[in-house]
MITI-742411 format. One record per residue (C-alpha): residue number from 0; x, y, z; residue in three letters. Coordinates in steps of 0.25 Angstrom, whole numbers, m for minus. Example, Ala and Ser with C-alpha at 12.3 -4.5 7.8 and 13.67 -1.06 7.14 Angstrom:
<rs>
r num: 0 | xx: 49 | yy: m18 | zz: 31 | residuo: Ala;
r num: 1 | xx: 55 | yy: m4 | zz: 29 | residuo: Ser;
</rs>
This chain:
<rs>
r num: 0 | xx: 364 | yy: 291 | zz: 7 | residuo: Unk;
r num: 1 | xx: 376 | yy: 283 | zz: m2 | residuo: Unk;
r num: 2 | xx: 367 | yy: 271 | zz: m8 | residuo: Unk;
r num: 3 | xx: 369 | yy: 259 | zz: m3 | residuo: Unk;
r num: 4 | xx: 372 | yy: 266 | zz: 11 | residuo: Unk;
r num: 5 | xx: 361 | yy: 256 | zz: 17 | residuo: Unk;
r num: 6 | xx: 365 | yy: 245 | zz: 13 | residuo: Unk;
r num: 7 | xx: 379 | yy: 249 | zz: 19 | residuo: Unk;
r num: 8 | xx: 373 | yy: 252 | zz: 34 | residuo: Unk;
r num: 9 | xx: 365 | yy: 239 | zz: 32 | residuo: Unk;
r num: 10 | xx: 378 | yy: 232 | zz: 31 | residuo: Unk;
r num: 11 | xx: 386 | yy: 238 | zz: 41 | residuo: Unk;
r num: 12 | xx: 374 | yy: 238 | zz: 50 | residuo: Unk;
r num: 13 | xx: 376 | yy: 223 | zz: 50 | residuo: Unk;
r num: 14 | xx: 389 | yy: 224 | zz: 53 | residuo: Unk;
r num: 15 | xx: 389 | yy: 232 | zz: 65 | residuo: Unk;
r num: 16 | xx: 378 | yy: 224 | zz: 70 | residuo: Unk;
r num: 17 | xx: 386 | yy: 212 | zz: 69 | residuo: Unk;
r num: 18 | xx: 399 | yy: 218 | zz: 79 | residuo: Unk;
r num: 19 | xx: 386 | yy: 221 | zz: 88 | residuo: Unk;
r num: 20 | xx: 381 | yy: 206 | zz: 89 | residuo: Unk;
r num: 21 | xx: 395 | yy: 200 | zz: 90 | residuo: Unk;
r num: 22 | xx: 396 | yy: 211 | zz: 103 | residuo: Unk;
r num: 23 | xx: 383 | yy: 208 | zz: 108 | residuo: Unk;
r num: 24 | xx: 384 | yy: 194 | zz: 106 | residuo: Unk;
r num: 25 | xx: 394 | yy: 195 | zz: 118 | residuo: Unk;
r num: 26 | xx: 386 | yy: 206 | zz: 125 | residuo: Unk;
r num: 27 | xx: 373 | yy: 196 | zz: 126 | residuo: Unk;
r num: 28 | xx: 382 | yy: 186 | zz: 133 | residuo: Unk;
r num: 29 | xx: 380 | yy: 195 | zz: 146 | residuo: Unk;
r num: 30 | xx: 368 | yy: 204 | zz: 142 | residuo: Unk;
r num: 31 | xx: 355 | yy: 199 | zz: 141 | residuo: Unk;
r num: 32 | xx: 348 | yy: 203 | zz: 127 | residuo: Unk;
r num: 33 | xx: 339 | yy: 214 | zz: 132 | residuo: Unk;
r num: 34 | xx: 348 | yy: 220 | zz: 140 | residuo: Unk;
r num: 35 | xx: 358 | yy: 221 | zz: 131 | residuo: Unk;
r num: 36 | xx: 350 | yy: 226 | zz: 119 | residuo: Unk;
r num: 37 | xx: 345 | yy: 236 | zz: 129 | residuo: Unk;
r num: 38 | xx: 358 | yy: 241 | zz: 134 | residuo: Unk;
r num: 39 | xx: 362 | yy: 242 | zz: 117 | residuo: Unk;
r num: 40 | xx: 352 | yy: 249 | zz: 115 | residuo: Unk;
r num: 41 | xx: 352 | yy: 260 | zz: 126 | residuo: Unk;
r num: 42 | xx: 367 | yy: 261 | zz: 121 | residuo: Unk;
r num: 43 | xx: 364 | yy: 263 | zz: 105 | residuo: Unk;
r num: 44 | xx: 353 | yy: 274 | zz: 110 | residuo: Unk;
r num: 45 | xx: 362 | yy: 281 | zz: 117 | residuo: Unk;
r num: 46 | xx: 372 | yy: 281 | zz: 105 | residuo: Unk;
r num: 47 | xx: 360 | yy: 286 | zz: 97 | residuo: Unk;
r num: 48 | xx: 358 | yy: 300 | zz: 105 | residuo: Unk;
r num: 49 | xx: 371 | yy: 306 | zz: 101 | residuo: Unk;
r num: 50 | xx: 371 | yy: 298 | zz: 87 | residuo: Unk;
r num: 51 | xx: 358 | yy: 304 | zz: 81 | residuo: Unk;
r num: 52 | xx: 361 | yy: 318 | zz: 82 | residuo: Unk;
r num: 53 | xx: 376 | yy: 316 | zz: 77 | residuo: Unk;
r num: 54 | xx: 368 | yy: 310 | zz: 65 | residuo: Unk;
r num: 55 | xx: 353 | yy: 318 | zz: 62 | residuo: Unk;
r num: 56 | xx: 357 | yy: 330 | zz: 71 | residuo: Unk;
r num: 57 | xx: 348 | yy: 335 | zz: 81 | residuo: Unk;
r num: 58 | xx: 335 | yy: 338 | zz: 75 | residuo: Unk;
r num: 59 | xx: 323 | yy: 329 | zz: 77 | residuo: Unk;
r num: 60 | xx: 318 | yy: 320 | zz: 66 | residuo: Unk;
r num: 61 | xx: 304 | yy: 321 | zz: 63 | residuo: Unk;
r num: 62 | xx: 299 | yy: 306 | zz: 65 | residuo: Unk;
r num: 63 | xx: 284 | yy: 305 | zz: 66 | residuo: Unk;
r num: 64 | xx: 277 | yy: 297 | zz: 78 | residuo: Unk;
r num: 65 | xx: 277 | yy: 282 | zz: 68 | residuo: Unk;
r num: 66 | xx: 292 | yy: 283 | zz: 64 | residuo: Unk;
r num: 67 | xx: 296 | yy: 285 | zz: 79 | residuo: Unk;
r num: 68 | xx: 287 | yy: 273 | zz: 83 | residuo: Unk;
r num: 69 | xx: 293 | yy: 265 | zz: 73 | residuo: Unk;
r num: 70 | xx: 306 | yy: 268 | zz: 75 | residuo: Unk;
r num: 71 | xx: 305 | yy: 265 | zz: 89 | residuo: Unk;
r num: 72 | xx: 295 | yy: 253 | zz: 88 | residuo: Unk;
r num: 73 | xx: 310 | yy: 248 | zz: 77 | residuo: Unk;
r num: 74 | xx: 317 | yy: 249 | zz: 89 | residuo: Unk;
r num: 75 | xx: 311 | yy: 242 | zz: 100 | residuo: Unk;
r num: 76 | xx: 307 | yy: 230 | zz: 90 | residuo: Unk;
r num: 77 | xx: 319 | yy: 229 | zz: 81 | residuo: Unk;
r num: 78 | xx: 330 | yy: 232 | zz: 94 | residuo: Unk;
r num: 79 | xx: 324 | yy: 232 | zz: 106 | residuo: Unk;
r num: 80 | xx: 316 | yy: 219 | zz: 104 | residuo: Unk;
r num: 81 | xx: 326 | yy: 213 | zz: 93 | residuo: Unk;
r num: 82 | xx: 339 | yy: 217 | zz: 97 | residuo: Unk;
r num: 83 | xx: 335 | yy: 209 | zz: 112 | residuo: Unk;
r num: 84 | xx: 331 | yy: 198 | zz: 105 | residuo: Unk;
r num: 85 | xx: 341 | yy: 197 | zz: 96 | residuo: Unk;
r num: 86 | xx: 351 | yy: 199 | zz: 107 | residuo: Unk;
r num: 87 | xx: 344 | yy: 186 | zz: 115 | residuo: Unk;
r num: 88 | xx: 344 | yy: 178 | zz: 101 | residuo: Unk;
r num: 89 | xx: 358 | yy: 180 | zz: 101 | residuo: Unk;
r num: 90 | xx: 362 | yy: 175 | zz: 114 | residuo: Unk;
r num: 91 | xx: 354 | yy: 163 | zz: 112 | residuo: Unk;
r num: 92 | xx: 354 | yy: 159 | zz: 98 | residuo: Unk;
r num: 93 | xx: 370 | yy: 166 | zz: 95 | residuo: Unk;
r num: 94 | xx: 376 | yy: 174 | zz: 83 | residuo: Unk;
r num: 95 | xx: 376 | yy: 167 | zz: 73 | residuo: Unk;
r num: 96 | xx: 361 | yy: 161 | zz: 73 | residuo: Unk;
r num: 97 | xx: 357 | yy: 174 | zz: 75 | residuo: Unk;
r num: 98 | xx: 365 | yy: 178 | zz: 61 | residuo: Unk;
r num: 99 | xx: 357 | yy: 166 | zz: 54 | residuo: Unk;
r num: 100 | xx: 343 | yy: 173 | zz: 60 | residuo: Unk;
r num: 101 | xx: 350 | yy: 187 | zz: 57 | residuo: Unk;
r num: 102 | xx: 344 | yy: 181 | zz: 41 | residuo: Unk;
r num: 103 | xx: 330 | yy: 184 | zz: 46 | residuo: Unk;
r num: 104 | xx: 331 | yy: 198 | zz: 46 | residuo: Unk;
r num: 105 | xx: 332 | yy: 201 | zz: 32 | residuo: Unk;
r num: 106 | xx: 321 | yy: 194 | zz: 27 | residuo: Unk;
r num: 107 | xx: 312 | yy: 198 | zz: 37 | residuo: Unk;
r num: 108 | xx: 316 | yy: 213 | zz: 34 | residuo: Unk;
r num: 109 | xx: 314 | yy: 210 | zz: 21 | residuo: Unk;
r num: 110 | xx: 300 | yy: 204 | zz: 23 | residuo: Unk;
r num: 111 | xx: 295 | yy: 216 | zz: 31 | residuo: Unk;
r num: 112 | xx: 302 | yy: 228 | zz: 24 | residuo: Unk;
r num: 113 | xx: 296 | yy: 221 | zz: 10 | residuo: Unk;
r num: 114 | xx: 280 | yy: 220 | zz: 17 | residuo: Unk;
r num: 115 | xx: 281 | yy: 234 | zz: 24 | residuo: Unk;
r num: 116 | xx: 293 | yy: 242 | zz: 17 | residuo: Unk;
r num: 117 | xx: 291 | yy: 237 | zz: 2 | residuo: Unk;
r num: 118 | xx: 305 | yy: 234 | zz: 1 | residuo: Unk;
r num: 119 | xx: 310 | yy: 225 | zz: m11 | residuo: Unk;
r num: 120 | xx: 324 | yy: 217 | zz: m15 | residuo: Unk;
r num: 121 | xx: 330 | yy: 216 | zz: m29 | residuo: Unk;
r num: 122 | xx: 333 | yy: 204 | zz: m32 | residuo: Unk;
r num: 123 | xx: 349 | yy: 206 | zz: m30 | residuo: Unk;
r num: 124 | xx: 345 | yy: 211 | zz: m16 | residuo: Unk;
r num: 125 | xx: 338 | yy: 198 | zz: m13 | residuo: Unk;
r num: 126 | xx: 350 | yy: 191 | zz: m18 | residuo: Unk;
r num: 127 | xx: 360 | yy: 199 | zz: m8 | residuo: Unk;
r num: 128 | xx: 348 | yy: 194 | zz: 3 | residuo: Unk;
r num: 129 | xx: 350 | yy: 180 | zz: 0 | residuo: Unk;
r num: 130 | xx: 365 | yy: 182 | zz: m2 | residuo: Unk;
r num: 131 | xx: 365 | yy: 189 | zz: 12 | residuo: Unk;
r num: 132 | xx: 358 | yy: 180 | zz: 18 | residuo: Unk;
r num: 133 | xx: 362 | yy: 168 | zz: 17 | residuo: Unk;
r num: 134 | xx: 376 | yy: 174 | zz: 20 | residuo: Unk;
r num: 135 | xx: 372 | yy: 178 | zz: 32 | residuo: Unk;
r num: 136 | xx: 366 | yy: 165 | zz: 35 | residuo: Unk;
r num: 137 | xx: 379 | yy: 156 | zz: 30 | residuo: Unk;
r num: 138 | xx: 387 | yy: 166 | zz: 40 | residuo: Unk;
r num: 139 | xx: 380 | yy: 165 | zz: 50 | residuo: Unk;
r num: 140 | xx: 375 | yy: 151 | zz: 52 | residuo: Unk;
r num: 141 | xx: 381 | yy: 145 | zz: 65 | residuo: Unk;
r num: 142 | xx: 392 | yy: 134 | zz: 61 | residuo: Unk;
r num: 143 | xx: 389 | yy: 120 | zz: 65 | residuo: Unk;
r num: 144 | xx: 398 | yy: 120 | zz: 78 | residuo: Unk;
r num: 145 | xx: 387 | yy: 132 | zz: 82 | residuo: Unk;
r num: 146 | xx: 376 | yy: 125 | zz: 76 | residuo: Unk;
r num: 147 | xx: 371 | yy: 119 | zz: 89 | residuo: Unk;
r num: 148 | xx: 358 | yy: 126 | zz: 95 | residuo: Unk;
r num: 149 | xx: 359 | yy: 136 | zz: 108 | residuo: Unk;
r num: 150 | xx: 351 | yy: 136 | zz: 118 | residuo: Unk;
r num: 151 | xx: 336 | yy: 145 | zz: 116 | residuo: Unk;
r num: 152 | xx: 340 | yy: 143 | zz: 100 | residuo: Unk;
r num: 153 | xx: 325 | yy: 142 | zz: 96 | residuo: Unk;
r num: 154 | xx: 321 | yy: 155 | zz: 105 | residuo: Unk;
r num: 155 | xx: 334 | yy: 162 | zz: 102 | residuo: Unk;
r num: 156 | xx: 330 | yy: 159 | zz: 87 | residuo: Unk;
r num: 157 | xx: 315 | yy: 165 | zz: 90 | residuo: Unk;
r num: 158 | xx: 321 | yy: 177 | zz: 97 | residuo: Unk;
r num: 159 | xx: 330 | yy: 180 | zz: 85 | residuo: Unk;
r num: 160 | xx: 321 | yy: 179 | zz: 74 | residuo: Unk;
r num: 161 | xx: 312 | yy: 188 | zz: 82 | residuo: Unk;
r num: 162 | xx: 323 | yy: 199 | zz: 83 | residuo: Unk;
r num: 163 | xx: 326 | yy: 199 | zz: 69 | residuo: Unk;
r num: 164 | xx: 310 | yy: 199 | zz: 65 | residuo: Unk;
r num: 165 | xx: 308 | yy: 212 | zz: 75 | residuo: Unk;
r num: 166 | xx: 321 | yy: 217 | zz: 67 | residuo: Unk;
r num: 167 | xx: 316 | yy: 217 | zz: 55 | residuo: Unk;
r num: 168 | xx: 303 | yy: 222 | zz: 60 | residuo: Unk;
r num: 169 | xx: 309 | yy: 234 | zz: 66 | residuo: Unk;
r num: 170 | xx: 317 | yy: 239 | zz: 54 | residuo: Unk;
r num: 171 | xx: 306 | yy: 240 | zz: 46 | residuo: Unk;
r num: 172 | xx: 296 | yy: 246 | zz: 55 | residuo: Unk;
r num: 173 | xx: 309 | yy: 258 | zz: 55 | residuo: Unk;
r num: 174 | xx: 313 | yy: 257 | zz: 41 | residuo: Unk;
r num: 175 | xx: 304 | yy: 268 | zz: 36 | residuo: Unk;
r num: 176 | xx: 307 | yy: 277 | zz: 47 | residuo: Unk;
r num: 177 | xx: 322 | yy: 276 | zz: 45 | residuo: Unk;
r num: 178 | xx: 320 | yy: 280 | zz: 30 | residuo: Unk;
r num: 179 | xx: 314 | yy: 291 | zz: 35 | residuo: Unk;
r num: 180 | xx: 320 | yy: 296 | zz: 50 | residuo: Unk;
r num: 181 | xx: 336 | yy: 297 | zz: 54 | residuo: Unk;
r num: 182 | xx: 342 | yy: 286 | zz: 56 | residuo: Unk;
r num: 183 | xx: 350 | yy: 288 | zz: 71 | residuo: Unk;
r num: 184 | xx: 334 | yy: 294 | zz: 74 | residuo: Unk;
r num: 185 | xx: 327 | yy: 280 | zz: 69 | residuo: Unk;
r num: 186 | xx: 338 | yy: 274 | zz: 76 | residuo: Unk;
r num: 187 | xx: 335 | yy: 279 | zz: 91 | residuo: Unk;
r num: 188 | xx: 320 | yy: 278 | zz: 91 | residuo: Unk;
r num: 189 | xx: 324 | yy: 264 | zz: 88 | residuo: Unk;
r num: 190 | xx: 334 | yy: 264 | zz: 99 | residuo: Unk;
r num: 191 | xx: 323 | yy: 270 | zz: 108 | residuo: Unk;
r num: 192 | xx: 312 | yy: 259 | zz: 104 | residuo: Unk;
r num: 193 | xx: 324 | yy: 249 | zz: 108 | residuo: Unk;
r num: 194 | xx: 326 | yy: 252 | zz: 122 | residuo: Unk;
r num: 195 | xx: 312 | yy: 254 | zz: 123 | residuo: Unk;
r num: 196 | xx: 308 | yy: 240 | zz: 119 | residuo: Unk;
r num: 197 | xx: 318 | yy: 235 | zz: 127 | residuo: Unk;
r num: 198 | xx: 314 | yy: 244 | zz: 140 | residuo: Unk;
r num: 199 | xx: 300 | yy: 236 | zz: 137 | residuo: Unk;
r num: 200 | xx: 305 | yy: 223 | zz: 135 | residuo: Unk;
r num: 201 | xx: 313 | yy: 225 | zz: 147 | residuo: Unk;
r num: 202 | xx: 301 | yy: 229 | zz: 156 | residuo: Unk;
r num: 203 | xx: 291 | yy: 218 | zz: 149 | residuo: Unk;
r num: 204 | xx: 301 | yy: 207 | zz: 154 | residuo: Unk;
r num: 205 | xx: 303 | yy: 215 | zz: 167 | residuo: Unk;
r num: 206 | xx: 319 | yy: 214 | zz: 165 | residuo: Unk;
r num: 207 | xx: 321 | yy: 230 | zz: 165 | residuo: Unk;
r num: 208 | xx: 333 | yy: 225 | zz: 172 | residuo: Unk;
r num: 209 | xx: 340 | yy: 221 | zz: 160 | residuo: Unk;
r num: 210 | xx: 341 | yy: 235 | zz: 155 | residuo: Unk;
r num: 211 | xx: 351 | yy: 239 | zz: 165 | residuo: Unk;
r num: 212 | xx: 365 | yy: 237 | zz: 162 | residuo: Unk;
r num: 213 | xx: 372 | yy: 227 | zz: 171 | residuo: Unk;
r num: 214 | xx: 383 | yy: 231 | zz: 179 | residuo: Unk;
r num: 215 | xx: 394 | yy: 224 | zz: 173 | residuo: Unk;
r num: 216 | xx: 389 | yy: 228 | zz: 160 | residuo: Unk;
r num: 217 | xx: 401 | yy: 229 | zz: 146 | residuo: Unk;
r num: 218 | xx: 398 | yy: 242 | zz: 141 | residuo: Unk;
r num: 219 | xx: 410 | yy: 242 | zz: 131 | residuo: Unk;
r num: 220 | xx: 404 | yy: 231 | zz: 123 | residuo: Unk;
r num: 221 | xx: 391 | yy: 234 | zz: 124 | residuo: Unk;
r num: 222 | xx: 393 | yy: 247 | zz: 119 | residuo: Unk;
r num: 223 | xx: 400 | yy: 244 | zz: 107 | residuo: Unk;
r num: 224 | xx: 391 | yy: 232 | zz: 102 | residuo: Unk;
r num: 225 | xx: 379 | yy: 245 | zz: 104 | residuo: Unk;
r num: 226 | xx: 386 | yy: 255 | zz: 97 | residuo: Unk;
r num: 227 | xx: 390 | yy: 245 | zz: 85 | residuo: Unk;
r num: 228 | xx: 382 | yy: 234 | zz: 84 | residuo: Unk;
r num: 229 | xx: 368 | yy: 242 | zz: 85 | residuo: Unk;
r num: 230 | xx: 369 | yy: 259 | zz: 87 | residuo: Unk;
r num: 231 | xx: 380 | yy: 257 | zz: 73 | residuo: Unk;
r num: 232 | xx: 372 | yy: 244 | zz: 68 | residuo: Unk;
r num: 233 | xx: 357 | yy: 250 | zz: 70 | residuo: Unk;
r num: 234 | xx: 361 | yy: 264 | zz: 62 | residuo: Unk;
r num: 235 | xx: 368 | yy: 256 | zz: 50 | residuo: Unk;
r num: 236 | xx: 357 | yy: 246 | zz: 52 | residuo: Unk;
r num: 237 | xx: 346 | yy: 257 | zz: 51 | residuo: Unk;
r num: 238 | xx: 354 | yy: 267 | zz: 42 | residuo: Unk;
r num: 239 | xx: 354 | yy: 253 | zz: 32 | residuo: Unk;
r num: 240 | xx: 336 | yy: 252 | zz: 32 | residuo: Unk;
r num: 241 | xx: 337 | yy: 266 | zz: 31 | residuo: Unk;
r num: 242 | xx: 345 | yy: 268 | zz: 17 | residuo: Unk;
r num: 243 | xx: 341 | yy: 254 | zz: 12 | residuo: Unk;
r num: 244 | xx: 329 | yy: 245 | zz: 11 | residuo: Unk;
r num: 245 | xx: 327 | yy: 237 | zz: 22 | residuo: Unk;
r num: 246 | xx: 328 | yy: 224 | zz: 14 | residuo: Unk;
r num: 247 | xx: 341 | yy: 228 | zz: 9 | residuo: Unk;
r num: 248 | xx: 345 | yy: 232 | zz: 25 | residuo: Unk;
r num: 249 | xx: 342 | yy: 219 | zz: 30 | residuo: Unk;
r num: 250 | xx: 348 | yy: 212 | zz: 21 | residuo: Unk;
r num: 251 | xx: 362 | yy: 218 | zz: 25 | residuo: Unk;
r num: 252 | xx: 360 | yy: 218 | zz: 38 | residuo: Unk;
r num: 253 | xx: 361 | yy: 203 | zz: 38 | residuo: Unk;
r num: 254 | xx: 375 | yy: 204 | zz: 35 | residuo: Unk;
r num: 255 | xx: 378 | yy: 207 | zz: 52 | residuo: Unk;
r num: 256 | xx: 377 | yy: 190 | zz: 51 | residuo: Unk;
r num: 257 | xx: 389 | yy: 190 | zz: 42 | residuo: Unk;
r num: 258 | xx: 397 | yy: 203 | zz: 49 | residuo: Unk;
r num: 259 | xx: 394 | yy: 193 | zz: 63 | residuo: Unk;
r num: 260 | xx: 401 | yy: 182 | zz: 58 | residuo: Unk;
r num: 261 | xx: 413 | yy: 191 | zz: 52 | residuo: Unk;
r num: 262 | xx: 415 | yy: 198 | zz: 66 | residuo: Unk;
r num: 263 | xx: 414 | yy: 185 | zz: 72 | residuo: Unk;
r num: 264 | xx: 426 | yy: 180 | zz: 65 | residuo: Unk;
r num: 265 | xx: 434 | yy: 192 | zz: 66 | residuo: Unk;
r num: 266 | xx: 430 | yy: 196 | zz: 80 | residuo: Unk;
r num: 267 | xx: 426 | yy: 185 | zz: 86 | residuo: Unk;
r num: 268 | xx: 436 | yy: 175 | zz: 78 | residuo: Unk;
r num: 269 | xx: 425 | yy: 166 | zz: 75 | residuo: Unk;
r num: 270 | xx: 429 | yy: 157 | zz: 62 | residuo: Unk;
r num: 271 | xx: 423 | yy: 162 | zz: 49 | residuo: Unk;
r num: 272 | xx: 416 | yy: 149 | zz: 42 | residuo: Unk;
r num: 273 | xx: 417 | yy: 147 | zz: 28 | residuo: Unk;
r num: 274 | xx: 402 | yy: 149 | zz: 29 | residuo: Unk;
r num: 275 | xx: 402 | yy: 160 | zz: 34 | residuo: Unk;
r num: 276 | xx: 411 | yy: 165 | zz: 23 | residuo: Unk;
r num: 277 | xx: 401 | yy: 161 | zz: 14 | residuo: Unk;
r num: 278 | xx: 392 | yy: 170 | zz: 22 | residuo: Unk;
r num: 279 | xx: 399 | yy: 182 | zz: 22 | residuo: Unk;
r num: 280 | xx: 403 | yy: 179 | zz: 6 | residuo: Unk;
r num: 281 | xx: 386 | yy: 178 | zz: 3 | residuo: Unk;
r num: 282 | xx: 382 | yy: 190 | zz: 13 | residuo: Unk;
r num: 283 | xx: 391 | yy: 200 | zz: 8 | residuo: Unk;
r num: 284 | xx: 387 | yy: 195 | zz: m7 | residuo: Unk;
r num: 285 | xx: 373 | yy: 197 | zz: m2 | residuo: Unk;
r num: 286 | xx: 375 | yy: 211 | zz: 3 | residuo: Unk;
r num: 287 | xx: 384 | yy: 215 | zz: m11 | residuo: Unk;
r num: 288 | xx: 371 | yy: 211 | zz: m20 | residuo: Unk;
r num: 289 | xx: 363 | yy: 220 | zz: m9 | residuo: Unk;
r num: 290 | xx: 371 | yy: 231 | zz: m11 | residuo: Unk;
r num: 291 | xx: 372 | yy: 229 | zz: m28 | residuo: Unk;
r num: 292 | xx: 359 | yy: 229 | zz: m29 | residuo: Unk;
r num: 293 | xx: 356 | yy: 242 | zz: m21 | residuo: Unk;
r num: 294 | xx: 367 | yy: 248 | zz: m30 | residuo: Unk;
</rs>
């Protein structure tokens, strides 16, 4: 692979998961979180069948019994559990808190991939981190006309920084595994751990009925916030640990914040702050020291 091609697929994973939360955003207005992270995800498994052997062909990779397991153990944590209660933060504590909590994910990626997969920052990649991160916070602070607090803050609060803790969690338990395995493969038993988790989760709170779809259900969108904003985000996503370090990874990923509040104000026709000019301005210089100092 072209060096540097991780970092690029870090980068454009952010952006493709930001078209997806602007969609889904909307989607959640009418969908409950489980059922609409259950009805994603049986939609990106089915665009993964044909997709894998396009990519690897049809011979079977050779994964052993522990890299399945945790492959499927990253998806039921990291999208079957996270994604559902990232889905219900979202609806409680709205998009742009959730870009501020969104700067929790780097360091606790950091943390876990420096105790249990040695990784290290030069000191140029820790400026890029601070750079980026404090961009993305600048960017996506809610302005003081948003300021006040929504109903459930406090436990839409919990439930986010609990989702980006099992996110973190899950791509490190799968990094290995995707250094190793196919990605699209890695990226199905993941899918199947997902709709597993949520199957159970469904069962344990004994509201099975939630995976059916309802009747006056808007396929169109739904579709296209699946196929973009996690089957096109999760590869690039995963393609971006597999070619790169995780640190390195994570601290791209937070650029979705600044791609949010970009599609906002050329989609959505929300104002673009001076702030949040400043935040871009900061991210994108955080992600050119990133980039310089893997050259």
């Amino acid at each position: 692979m072209p060096h540097g091609i991780g970092e690029l697929f870090s980068i454009l994973s952010a952006a493709a998961w930001a078209v997806g939360v602007i969609l889904y955003r909307r989607l959640g207005e009418s969908l409950p979180p489980l059922q609409l992270n259950f009805l994603k995800n049986c939609l990106v498994f089915m665009m993964l069948i044909p997709a894998i052997p396009l990519l690897h062909g049809f011979a079977l990779p050779s994964f052993s019994g522990q890299q399945i397991f945790l492959s499927v153990l990253s998806g039921l944590i990291g999208i079957g559990l996270a994604d559902t209660l990232y889905f219900r933060a979202l609806n409680e504590v709205g998009a742009g808190r959730m870009g501020i909590l969104g700067n929790f994910y780097s360091p606790f990626v950091l943390l876990l991939s420096f105790i249990f997969l040695g990784d290290r920052l030069n000191p140029w990649q820790w400026c890029g981190f601070a750079l980026v991160s404090s961009g993305v916070f600048l960017a996506s602070k809610p302005s003081a006309v948003e300021a006040s607090r929504p109903a459930h803050y406090f436990r839409g609060l919990m439930f986010g920084l609990l989702s980006i803790g099992l996110m973190a969690i899950s791509i490190i338990l799968v990094k290995r595994v995707l250094e190793a395995q196919p990605l699209l493969w890695v990226t199905g038993l993941r899918m199947l751990g997902a709709v597993i988790g949520m199957v159970l989760i469904a069962a344990f709170r004994q509201e099975l009925f939630l995976l059916k779809p309802p009747k006056a259900m808007r396929w169109k969108p739904l579709i296209i916030a699946a196929f973009v904003g996690q089957f096109v985000a999760m590869v690039f996503w995963l393609a971006g640990y597999k070619f790169t370090s995780a640190s390195v990874a994570a601290i791209l990923n937070e650029t979705a914040s600044v791609f949010i509040l970009l599609l906002a104000w050329l989609w959505l026709k929300e104002p673009l702050t001076r702030r949040g000019l400043i935040g871009v301005g900061l991210t994108l210089s955080g992600v050119s020291f990133m980039l310089w100092a893997r050259s």
